[in-house]
Structures are given as C-alpha cells and as structure tokens.
C-alpha positions in Angstrom: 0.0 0.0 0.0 1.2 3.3 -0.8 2.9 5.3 2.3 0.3 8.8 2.7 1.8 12.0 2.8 1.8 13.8 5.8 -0.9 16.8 4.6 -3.1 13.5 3.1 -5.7 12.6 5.9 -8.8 10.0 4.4 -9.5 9.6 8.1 -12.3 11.1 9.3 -13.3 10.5 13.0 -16.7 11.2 15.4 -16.5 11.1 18.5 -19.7 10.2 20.5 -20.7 12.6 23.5 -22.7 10.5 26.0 -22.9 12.3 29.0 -26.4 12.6 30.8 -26.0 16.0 32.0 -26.1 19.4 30.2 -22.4 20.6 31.7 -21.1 17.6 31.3 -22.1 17.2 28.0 -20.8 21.2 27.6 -17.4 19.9 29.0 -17.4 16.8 27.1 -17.8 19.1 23.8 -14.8 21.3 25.1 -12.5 18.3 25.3 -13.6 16.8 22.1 -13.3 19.3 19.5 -9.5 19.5 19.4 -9.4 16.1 18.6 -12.7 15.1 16.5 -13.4 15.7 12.8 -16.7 15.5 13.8 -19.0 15.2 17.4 -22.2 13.2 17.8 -24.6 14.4 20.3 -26.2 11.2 21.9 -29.1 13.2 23.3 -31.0 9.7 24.1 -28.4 9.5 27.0 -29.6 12.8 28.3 -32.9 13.4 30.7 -33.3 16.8 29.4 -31.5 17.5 26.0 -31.1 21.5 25.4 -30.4 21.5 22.3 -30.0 25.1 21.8 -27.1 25.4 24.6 -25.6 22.1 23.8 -25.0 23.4 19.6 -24.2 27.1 20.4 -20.9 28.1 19.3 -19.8 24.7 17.8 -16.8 24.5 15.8 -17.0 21.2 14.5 -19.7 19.6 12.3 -22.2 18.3 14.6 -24.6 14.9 14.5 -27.5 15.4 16.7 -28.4 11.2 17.0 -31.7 10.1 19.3 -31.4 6.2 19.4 -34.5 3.8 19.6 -33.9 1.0 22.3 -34.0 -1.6 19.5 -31.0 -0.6 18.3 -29.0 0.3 21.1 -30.0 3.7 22.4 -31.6 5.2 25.8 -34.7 7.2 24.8 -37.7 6.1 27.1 -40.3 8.1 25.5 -42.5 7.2 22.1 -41.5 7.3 18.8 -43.2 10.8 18.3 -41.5 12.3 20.8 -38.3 10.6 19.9 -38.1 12.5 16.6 -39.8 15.9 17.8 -36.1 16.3 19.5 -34.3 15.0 15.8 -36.7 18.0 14.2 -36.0 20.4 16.1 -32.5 19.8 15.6 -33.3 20.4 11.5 -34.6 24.0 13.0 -31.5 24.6 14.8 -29.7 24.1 11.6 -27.3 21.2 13.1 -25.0 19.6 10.2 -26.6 16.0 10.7 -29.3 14.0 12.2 -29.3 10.1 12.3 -32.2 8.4 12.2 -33.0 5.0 12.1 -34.4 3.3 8.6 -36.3 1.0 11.2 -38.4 3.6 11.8 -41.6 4.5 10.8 -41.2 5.9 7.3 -43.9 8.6 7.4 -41.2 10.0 10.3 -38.2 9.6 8.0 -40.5 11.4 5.1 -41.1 14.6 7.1 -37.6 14.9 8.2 -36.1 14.8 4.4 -38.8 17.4 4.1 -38.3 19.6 6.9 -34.8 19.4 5.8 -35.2 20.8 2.2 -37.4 23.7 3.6 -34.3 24.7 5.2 -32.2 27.1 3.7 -28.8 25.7 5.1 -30.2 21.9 4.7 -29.4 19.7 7.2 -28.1 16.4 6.2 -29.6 12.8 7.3 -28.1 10.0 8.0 -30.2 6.7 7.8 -28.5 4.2 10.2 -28.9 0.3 10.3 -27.7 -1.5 13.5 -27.6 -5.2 14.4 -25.5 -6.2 17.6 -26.1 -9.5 17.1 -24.9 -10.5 13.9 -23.7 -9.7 10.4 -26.4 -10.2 7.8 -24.9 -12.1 4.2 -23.1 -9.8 1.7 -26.0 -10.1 -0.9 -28.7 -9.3 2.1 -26.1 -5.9 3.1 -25.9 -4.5 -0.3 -29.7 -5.1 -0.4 -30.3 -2.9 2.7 -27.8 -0.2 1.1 -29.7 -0.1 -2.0 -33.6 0.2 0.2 -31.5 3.1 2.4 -30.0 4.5 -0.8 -33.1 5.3 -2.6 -34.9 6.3 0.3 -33.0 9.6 0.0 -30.0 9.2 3.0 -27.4 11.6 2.3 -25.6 9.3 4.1 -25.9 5.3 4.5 -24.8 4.2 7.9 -25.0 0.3 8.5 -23.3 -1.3 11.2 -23.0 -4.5 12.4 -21.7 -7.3 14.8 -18.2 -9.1 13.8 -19.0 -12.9 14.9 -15.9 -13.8 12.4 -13.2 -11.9 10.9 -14.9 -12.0 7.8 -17.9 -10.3 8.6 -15.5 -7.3 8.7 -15.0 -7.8 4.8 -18.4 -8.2 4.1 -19.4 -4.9 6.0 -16.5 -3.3 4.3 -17.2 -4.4 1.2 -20.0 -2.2 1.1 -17.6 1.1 0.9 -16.4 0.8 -2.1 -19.5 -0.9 -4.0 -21.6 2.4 -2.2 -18.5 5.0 -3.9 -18.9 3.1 -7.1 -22.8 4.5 -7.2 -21.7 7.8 -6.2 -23.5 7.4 -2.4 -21.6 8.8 0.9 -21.6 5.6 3.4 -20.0 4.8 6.7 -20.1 0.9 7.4 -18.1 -1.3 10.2 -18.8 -3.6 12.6 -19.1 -3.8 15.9 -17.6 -5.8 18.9 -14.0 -7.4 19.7 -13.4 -8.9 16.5 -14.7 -6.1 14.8 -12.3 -3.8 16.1 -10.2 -3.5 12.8 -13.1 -2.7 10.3 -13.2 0.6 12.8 -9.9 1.3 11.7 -10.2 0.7 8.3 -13.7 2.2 6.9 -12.1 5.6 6.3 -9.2 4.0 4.8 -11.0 2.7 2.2 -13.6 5.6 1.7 -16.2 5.5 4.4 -17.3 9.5 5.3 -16.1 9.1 8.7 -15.5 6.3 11.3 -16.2 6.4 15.5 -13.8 6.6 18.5 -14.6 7.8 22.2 -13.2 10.4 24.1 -12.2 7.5 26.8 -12.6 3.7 27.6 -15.3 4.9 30.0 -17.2 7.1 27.5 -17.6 4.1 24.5 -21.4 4.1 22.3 -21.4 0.8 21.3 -19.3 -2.7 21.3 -16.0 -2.5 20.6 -15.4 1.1 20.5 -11.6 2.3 20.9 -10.5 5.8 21.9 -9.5 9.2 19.6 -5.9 8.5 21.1 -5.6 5.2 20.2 -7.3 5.3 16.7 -5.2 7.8 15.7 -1.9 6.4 16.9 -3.3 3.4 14.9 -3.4 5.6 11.5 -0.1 7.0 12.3 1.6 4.2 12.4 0.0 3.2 8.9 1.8 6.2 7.3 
C-alpha cells in the first residue's frame, strides 16, 4: 500500500458525546473538538436535552443522534417524541441527524422534508444497526440499496463481527456504495470487529467512530480518539 503523505488525511473520525447531564455534555464538547473531525450528540443518554445550549458556538460539524432501544440507544419516551427532539435539531440548523431506517417511514418522510425547507439543509443520516450478527453480503448490499433510494445523504450500516470476515463483508459495502456515487459509513461492531473501525475511512467510508475514553464508548468495541489515531499514524 502506498505510504500517505503527511498533509493526506482519508481519516475522518466522530467522537460520540454520551454524557447525561447538560455541563457535562458542555465539557465533554470542550475536550472533544480539538481532537474530532466531527462530534455526535447522543441526546438519548440525556434526561433533558437542550439543544439550543448544547450546539451554540460549535466549531465542528455536529450529529445530533436520538437512538431507539431496538437498536442500542436510551430514549424512554415514544416514537413521536423521539423525533420531535431529531426535528427540532433540523430547525436549529445542526449539520446531521441520524435516524433510524427501522423507523416508521412517514417519520423519515417529514424529516427529508423539513430538511429541504431549510435554507442551510441539514443532512440525514439513515442508520442500520444489528448487535447481534452480520447479515450475508448479498442481504447488506440489499439494505444499502432500500437506504439509498430512500433519499440518505448518508448510509450508515453497522454490524456485529462474529468472524473476521464479517469485517470484509461490511466493508465491502464502501467501495460498492462510492462506485454508485453514495456517501456511506459501514463497520462492525464488537471485539473482532475492532479493525473494520480502523479501516472504513481508509478505504472511503465518510467518517469512522472513536470515544473520548474507555469509559465514554457508544457501542461494542469502540476504541479511543488516542488510540485510533496512533493506529493511523503508524499506517503512514
């Protein structure tokens, strides 16, 4: 593989804030933005989410991310309310919002529209999680395709590594997602998933994850900024 340049970074990196408190989460923001391309607000882990405090002054592009229990997240109220809090993010003019393509697709409809009402445009990210498993590669480049032409600016489908090769079949999706001109981020999750973390950006994904700590991980097998990066440096 050919050695990158010093000023050539594919690597793109969010780091997750998952603090359950509004100055926490403010502090958690502070210490992140030196080091993150990009910071995901996890506002299912908060009681009260204030939005307005939590995105003022941001210098990094921001997700704003309000996970369903199904798939991993912490929001106890109903789906209605769930996305009211992604919505109002789209008023607040935040760079991205994630939201599930498990949900109900009327609420996925009046977000893309909300979103092109907007006169900065919010982006959406349509996410696919299974901690359980890694579906076939045929049955992953089918869910690509439904997310795809559902209108995601970006496809995010992540997985659970029960082999080392369901890393290449999640991977495989980057560059088969490129080829049709789609923005995708795809890995797995979990110990032996650990490497596809590494590599998604390396190979084209829009942007990979890594916490602020080992105490401060979103999901299965989650490694630190510090680590991830010393990781790419030694690739170079």
């Amino acid at each position: 593989m050919r050695q990158l340049q010093k000023d050539e970074r594919p690597e793109k990196v969010c780091i997750p804030i998952v603090e359950t408190d509004l100055e926490k989460a403010l502090a958690a923001i502070r210490n992140s933005a030196p080091l993150a391309d990009l910071i995901e607000l996890r506002v299912d882990y908060m009681r009260n989410p204030e939005l307005q405090q939590l995105l003022k002054g941001r210098r990094k592009p921001f997700i704003v991310t309000n996970r369903r229990r199904e798939e991993g997240g912490s929001f106890q109220g109903d789906e209605g309310a769930r996305v009211r809090i992604l919505e109002e993010a789209v008023r607040l003019d935040v760079d991205y919002v994630d939201i599930e393509v498990s949900s109900e697709r009327s609420f996925i409809q009046d977000l893309m529209i909300q979103k092109k009402a907007r006169r900065r445009g919010t982006k959406i990210i349509l996410s696919f999680h299974d901690f359980q498993r890694t579906p076939s590669r045929g049955d992953l480049q089918k869910l690509y395709a439904r997310m795809a032409r559902w209108g995601a600016d970006v496809v995010k489908i992540v997985t659970f590594a029960q082999s080392w090769e369901d890393n290449l079949n999640v991977l495989g999706l980057i560059p088969y997602a490129r080829e049709r001109g789609h923005k995708i981020t795809a890995f797995c999750m979990g110990e032996k998933g650990k490497m596809s973390r590494v590599m998604a950006p390396l190979l084209g994904a829009t942007w990979t994850y890594a916490s602020l700590s080992t105490d401060k991980v979103s999901a299965p097998g989650q490694i630190t900024i510090r680590e991830m990066r010393r990781i790419w440096e030694g690739l170079r």
